[in-house]
C-alpha positions as CSV (number, residue, x, y, z in Angstrom):
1,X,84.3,67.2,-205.9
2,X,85.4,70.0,-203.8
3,X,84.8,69.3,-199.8
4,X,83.4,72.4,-198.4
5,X,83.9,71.5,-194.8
6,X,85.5,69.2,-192.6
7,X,82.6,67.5,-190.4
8,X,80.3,65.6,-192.8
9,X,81.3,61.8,-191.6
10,X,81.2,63.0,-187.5
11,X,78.0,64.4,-188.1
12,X,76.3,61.3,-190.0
13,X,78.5,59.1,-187.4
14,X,77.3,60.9,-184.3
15,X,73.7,61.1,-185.5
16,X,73.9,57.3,-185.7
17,X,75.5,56.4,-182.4
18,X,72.8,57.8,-181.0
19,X,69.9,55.3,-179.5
20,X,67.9,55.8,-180.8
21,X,69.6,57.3,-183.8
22,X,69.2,61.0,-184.4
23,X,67.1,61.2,-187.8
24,X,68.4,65.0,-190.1
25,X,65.0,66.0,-189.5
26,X,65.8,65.7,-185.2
27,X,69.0,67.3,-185.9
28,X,67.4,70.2,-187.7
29,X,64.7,70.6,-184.7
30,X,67.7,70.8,-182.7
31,X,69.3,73.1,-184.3
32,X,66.2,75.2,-184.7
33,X,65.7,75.0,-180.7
34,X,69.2,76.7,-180.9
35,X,68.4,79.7,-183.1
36,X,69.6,77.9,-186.2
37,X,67.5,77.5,-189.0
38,X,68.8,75.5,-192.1
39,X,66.8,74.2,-195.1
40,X,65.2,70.7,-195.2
41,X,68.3,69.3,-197.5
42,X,71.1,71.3,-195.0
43,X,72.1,67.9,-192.8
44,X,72.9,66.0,-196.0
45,X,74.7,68.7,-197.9
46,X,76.6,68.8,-195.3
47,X,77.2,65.0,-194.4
48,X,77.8,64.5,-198.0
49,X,80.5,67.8,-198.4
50,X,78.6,69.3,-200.0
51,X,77.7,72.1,-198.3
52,X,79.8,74.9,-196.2
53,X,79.2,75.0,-192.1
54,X,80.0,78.4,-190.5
55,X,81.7,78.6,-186.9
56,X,77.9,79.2,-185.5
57,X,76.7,76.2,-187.0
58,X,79.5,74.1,-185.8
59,X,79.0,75.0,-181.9
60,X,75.2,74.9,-182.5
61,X,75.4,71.2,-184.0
62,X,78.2,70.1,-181.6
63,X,75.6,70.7,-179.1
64,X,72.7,69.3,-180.7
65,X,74.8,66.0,-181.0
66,X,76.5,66.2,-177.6
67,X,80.0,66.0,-179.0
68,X,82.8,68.2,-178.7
69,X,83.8,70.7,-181.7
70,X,87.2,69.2,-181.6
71,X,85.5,65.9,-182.2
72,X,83.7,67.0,-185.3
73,X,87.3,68.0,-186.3
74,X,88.7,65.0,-185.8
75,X,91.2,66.4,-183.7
76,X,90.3,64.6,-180.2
């Protein structure tokens, strides 16, 4: 399978370092709060490569998990 972006672990693993742990559904809310509206299925496309993030979406959910873009990277 063809990845379709580069953040799907950090995601999942921020989500979960969280306590308590950020549920997809909480990310989504967050997201929404932010001006960023995805579909139900979104978080776990994504975790699972499945689904492509654009540059807005990136800063939106770096904020929404309180991580650095060049943490979802994996270049810090």
């Amino acid at each position: 399978m063809k990845m379709k972006n580069l953040i799907g672990d950090r995601v999942r693993e921020a989500r979960h370092r969280r306590n308590p742990k950020i549920t997809q559904l909480d990310l989504l809310a967050r997201l929404a709060i932010r001006g960023i509206y995805m579909e139900s299925t979104s978080i776990s496309k994504i975790e699972s490569y499945k689904r492509p993030v654009t540059d807005i979406e990136l800063v939106a959910i770096a904020e929404a998990l309180n991580v650095s873009i060049l943490w979802l990277l994996k270049k810090e």
